[in-house]
N, C-alpha and C positions, 0 to 999 in steps of 0.2 A: 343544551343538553349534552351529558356526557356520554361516550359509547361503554361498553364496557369493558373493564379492565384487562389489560393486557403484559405479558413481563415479554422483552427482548432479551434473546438466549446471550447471553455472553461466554459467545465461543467462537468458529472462524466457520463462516461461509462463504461459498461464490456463486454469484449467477453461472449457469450454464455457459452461456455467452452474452458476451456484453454489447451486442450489438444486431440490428436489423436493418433493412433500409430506409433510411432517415430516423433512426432512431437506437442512439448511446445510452448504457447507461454509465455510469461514472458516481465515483465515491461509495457509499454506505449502500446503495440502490447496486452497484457490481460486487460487493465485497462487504461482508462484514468478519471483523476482529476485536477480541479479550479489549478494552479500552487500556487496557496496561501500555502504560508509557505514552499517550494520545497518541501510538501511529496511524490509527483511523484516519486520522487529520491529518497524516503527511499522505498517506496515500490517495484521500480526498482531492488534496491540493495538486498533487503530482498528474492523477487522471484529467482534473480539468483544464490543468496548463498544457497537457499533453493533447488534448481533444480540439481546444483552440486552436494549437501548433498546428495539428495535420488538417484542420478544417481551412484555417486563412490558408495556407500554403498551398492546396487543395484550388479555395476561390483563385488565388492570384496567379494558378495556370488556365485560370478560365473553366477549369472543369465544372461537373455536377459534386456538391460535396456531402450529397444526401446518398450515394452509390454504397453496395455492401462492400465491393473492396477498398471503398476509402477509408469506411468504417473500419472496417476488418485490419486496416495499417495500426489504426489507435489500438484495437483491441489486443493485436500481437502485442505492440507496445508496454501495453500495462500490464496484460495478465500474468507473465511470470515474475515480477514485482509483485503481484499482489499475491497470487501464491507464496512465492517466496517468506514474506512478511507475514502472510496469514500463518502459515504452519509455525514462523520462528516463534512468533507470539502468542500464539497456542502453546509451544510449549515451553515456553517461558512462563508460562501464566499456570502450567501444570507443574513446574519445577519450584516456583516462587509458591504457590499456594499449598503447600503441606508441610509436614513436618518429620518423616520420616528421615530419621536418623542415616543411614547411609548414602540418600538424597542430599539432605541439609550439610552433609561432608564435604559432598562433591560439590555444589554449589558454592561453598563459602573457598572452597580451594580454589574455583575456576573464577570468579570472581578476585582472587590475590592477584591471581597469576594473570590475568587481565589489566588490574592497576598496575602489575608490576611491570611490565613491558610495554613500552611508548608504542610501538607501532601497532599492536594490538589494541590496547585502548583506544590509540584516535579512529581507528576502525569502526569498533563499537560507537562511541561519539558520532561519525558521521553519518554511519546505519542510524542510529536515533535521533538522525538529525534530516534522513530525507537525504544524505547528499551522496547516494551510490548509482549506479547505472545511469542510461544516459537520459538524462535530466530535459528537460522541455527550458526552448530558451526564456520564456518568462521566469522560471525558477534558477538561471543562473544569472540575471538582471539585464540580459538583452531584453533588445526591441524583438516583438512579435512580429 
């Protein structure tokens, strides 16, 4: 049987806090964002590789790694990334989704001016690609 029907807002929100003791949340359960561009899915991935980092590293001083502040290390970690991402893509998803004429100016200008400068664009490129701030070692292809 099916429940009933449901629509998920497509706009940016945050858990309060991501975390309690013994208990993260991570990806779409801490954060949701506009699906524009799937950064959902880089900041899903970023949280979990992140979560595993401070948990082994965590076990292998012997600690408790169910503690709020160890918790609380991931949660610094992520959350102004996911802020971050959440607002850009909010308003990218405000800026891209109308049609207002001195909007649509500005956009297609900042957009030249983007392609036209190398160091800019690869910026944007790596922002849409997950590879900014400091990355958790399984997402730069070390060993955990």
């Amino acid at each position: 049987a099916a429940g009933p029907r449901w629509s998920y807002p497509l706009k940016f929100h945050l858990a309060r806090s991501f975390v309690k003791p013994r208990f993260a949340l991570c990806g779409d359960s801490a954060h949701g964002i506009h699906p524009i561009a799937g950064q959902g899915l880089n900041l899903g991935l970023k949280d979990a590789a992140a979560l595993a980092e401070t948990l082994l590293d965590t076990a292998r001083l012997g600690l408790d790694i169910g503690t709020l502040d160890v918790l609380r290390r991931y949660e610094r970690w992520r959350r102004f990334d996911s802020v971050t991402m959440g607002f850009t893509m909010d308003a990218f998803n405000r800026l891209f989704s109308n049609d207002i004429a001195p909007l649509r100016i500005a956009r297609d200008l900042g957009l030249g001016i983007v392609d036209q400068i190398a160091p800019l664009r690869r910026l944007f490129m790596r922002t849409a690609g997950g590879d900014i701030g400091k990355l958790p070692r399984l997402l730069k292809g070390e060993a955990a």
